[in-house]
C-alpha positions as CSV (number, residue, x, y, z in Angstrom):
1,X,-1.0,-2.0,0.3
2,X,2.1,-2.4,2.2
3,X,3.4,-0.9,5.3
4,X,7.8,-0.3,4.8
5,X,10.9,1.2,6.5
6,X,12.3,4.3,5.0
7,X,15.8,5.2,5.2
8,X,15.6,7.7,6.9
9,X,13.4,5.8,10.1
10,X,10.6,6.9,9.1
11,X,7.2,4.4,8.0
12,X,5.8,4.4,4.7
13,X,2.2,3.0,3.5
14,X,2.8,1.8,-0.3
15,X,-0.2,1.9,-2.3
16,X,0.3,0.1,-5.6
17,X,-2.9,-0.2,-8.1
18,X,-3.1,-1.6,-11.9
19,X,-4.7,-4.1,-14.2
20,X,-2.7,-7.6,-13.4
21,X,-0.1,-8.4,-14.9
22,X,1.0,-4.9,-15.8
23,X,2.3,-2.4,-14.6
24,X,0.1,0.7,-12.8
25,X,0.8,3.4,-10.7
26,X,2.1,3.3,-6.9
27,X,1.6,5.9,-3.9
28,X,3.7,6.2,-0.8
29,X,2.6,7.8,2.5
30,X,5.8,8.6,4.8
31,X,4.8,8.6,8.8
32,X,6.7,10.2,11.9
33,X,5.9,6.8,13.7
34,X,4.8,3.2,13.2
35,X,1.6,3.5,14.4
36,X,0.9,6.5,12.6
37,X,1.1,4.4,9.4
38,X,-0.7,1.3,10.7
39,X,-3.5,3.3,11.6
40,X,-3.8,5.0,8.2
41,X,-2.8,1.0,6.4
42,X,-5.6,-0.4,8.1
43,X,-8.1,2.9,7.4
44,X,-7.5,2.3,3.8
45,X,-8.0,-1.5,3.8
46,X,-11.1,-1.1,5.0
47,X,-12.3,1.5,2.8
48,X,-11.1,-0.6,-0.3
49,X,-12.8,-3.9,1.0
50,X,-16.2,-2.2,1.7
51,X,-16.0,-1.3,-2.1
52,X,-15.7,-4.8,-3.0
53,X,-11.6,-4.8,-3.6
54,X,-9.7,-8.2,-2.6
55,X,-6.1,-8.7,-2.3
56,X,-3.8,-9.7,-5.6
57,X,-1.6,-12.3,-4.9
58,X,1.7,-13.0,-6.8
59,X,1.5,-10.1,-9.0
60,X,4.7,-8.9,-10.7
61,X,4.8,-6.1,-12.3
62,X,6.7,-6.6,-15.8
63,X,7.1,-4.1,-18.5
């Protein structure tokens, strides 16, 4: 999960899922305003811990 600018001035949620090391699929969510998209960033986190999911860290997605 990542919370990012658009170019446009608008906030997007980036949800990016796959096996490690490869590459999988990503989803963005574009909000009106910042706190629109932190509320729905930190929804999702939670959800995704209670189900037993833990950050990656230093994945890279290569093809």
């Amino acid at each position: 999960l990542a919370i990012e600018p658009t170019l446009f001035g608008e906030t997007a949620v980036v949800r990016s899922w796959g096996r490690i090391g490869k590459c999988g699929g990503e989803r963005t969510d574009v909000f009106g305003t910042e706190q629109e998209a932190v509320a729905h960033f930190l929804d999702l986190a939670r959800r995704k811990h209670r189900k037993g999911y833990r950050p990656a860290r230093g994945c890279v997605c290569r093809p």
